[in-house]
C-alpha positions in Angstrom: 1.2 94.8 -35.0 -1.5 93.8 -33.5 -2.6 91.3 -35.6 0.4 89.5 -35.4 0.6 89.5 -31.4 -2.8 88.0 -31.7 -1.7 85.2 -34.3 1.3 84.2 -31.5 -0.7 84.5 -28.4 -3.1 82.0 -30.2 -0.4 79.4 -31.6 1.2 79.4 -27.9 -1.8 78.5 -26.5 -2.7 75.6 -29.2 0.9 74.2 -28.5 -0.2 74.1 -24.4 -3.4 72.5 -25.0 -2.0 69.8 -27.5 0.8 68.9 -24.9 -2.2 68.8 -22.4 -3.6 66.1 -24.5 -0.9 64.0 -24.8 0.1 63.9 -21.5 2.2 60.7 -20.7 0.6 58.6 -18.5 1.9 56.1 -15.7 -1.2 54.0 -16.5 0.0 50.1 -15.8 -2.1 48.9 -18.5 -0.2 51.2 -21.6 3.3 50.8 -22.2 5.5 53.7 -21.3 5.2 56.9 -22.6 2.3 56.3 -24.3 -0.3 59.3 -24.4 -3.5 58.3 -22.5 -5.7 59.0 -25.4 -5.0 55.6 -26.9 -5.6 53.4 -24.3 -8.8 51.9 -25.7 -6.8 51.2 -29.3 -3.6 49.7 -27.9 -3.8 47.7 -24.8 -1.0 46.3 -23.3 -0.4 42.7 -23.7 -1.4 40.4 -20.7 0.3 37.2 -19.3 -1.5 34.1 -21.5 -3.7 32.0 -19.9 -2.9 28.7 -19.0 -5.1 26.2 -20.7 -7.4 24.7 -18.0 -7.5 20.6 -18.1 -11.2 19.2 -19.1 -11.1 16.5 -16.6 -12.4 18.3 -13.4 -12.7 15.4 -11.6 -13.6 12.0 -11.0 -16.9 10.8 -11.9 -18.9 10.9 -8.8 -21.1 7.1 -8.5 -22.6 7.8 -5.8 -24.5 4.8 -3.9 -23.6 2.8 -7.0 -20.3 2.8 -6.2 -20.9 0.9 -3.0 -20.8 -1.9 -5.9 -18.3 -4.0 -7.4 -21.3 -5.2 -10.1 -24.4 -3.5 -10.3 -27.2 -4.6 -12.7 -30.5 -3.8 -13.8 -31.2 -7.7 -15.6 -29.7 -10.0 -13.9 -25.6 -11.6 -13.1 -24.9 -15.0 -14.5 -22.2 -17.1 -13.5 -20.3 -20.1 -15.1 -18.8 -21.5 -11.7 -16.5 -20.5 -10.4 -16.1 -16.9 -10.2 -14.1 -14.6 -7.4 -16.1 -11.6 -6.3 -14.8 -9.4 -3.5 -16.9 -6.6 -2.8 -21.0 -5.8 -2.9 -23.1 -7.3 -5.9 -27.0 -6.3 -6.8 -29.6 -6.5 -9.4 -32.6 -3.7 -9.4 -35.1 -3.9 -10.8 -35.1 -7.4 -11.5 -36.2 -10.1 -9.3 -33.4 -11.4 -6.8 -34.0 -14.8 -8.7 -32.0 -13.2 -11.8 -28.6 -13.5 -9.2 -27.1 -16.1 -10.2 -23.8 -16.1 -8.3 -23.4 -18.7 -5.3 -23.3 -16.7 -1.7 -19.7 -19.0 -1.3 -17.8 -17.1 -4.4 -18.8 -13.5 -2.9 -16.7 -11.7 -0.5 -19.5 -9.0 0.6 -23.0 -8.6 0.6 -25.6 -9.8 -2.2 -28.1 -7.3 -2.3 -31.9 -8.2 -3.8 -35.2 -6.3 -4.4 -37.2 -9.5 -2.8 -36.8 -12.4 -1.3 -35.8 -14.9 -4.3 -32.4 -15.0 -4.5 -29.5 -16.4 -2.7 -30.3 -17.5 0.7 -27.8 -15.0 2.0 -28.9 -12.5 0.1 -30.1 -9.1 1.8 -33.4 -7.7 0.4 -32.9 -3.6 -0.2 -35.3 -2.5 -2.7 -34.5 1.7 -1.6 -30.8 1.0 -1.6 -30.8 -0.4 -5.2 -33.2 1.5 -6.7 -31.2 4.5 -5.1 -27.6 2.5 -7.0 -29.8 2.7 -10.6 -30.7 5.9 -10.5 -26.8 7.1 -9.3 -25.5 5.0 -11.9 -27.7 6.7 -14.5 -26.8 10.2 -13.2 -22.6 9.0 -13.4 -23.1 7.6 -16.6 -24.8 10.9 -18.0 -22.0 13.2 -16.4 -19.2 10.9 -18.3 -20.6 10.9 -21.5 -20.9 14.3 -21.5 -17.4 15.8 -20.1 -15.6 18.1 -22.6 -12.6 16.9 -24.7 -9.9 18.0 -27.3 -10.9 17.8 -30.6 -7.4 16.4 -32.0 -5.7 13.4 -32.8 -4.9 12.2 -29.7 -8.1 12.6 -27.7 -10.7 12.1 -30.7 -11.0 8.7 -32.2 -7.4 8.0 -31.4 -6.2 5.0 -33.2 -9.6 4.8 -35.1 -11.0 2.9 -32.3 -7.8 0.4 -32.2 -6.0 1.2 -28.7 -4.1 -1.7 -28.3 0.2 -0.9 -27.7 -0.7 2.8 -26.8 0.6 4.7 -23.6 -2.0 6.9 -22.4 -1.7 10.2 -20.6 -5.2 11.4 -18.6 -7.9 13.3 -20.0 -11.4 12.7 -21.6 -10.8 10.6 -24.7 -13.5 10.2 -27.5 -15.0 7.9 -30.2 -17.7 8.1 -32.7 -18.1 4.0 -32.7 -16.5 0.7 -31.0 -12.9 0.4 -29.5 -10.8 -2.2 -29.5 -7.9 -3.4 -27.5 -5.9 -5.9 -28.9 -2.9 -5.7 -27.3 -1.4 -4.5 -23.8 -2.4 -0.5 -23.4 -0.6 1.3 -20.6 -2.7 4.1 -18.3 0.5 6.3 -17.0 0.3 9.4 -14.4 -0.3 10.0 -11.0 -2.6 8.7 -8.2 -5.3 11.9 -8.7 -5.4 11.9 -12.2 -8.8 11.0 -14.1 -9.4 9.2 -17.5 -12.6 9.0 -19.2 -13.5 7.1 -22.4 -16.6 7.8 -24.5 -17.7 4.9 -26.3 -21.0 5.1 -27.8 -20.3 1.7 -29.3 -19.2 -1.4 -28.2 -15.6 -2.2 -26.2 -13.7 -5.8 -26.7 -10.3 -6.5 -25.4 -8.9 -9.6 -26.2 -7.7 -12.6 -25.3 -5.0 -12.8 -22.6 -4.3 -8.7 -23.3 -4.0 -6.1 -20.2 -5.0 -2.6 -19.4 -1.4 -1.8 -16.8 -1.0 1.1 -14.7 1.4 3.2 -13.7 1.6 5.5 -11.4 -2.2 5.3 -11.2 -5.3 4.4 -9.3 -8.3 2.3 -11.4 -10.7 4.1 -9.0 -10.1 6.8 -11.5 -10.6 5.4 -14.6 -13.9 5.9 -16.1 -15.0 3.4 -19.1 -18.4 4.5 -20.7 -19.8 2.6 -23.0 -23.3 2.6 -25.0 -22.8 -1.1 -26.6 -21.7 -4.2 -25.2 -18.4 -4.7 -23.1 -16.5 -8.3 -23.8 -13.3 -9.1 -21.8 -11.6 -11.6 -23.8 -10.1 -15.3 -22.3 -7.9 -14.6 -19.0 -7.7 -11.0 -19.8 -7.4 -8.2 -17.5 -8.9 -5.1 -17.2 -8.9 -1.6 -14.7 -11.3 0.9 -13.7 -14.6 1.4 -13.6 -16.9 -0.2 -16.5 -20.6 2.0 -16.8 -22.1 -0.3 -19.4 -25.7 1.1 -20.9 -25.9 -2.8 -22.1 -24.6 -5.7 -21.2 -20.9 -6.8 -19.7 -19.8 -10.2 -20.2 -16.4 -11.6 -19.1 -15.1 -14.3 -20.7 -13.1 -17.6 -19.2 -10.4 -16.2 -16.7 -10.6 -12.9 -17.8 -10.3 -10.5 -14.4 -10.8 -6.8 -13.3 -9.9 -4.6 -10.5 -12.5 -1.9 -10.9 -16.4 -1.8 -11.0 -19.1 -3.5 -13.4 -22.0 -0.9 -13.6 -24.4 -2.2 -16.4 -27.7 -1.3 -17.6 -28.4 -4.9 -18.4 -26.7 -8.1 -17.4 -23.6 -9.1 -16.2 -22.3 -12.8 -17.4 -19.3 -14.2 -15.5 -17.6 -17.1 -16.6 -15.0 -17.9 -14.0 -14.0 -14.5 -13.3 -12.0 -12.4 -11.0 -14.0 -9.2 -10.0 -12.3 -7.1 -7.3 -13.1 -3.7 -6.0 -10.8 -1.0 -6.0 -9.0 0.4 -3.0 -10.2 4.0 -2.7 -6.9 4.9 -2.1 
């Protein structure tokens, strides 16, 4: 009799501490009714992120951007070119300016006294312009993009006819624009284009805008830039070579280059900031 009493008293007692163990919990984090003992196993599922856009900003230029052409060889001209907005060479001599003070609306800037007779001589403010440009141009080359179709050598380097949302878009070589490509969004959104190669539009073909400000547009290119025979082009152009602009062809945006700038009766104009 005993024995038995003992064998219930102990099986009521197992029953109060399993129950104790799987006590329901009101924890926010398990889904209802489930015993707290599994939290670690089965956590409830969260809202999903929202995928963050790679383009954090415009490329900030800095003093360089106090220029509508910047250029560290020299700027040719093939008379006679429209330039509105501030033009400098560093660190070549001021004699490597080659544009007339009469087809410049703003101020020549020179590391000496050899160029234009209007010219002003500001070694510290251009050397300050390289060394920005450099610093922009490494910060562009290096933003974060999509690995897909559409941001990663899109078109195979042939851009021509596209409609372009923003982002940061990528090639592994040259890119081409042979006909009209449109830039479409709003007035704070940012495009950036990675081309470690070289970048030719051609003849009498257009980069249009919609909805959108070529202050932030963002054109880096390792190899050499051609705009083709009355073309025209937005945004800013960072150029580790050279930038040439062919008969008529016309921008509204910046020519940054890391070698010379060749004008052959061109329409350079900087863009409104706003």
């Amino acid at each position: 009799m005993r024995t038995n009493k003992l064998l219930t008293t102990l099986a009521v007692a197992s029953v109060v501490l399993i129950g104790g163990c799987n006590k329901v919990t009101t924890d926010p984090n398990l889904f209802p009714g489930m015993p707290s003992g599994t939290m670690s196993a089965v956590p409830k599922p969260q809202p999903a992120l929202k995928p963050q856009p790679l383009v954090k900003g415009a490329v900030n230029l800095g003093v360089a951007g106090d220029f509508v052409i910047l250029s560290q060889a020299g700027i040719t001209d093939v008379p006679s070119s429209v330039i509105t907005g501030n033009i400098g060479a560093s660190p070549i001599t001021g004699a490597a300016i080659g544009v007339p003070c009469s087809e410049v609306t703003g101020i020549i800037y020179q590391v000496d006294a050899a160029g234009p007779l209007c010219a002003v001589t500001d070694a510290t403010k251009l050397g300050t312009a390289v060394l920005d440009f450099g610093t922009a141009y490494t910060d562009a080359a290096g933003r974060a993009y999509h690995a897909d179709a559409k941001h990663l050598n899109l078109g195979r380097g042939e851009i021509g006819g596209l409609t372009l949302a923003p982002g940061v878009y990528h090639w592994d070589n040259n890119v081409t624009i042979s006909t009209d490509v449109t830039l479409k969004g709003g007035k704070n959104d940012v495009w950036i284009f990675q081309i470690p190669g070289t970048l030719n539009i051609s003849s009498a073909t257009s980069v249009i805008l919609k909805g959108v400000l070529a202050k932030n547009i963002f054109w880096v290119v390792g190899g050499a830039v051609t705009l083709g025979t009355s073309s025209h082009f937005e945004g800013n152009i960072l150029g580790w070579t050279g930038i040439t602009l062919e008969t008529g062809a016309s921008i509204n945006g910046r020519l940054l280059a890391g070698t010379q700038v060749a004008l052959q009766k061109a329409t350079v104009t900087m863009p409104p900031v706003k």
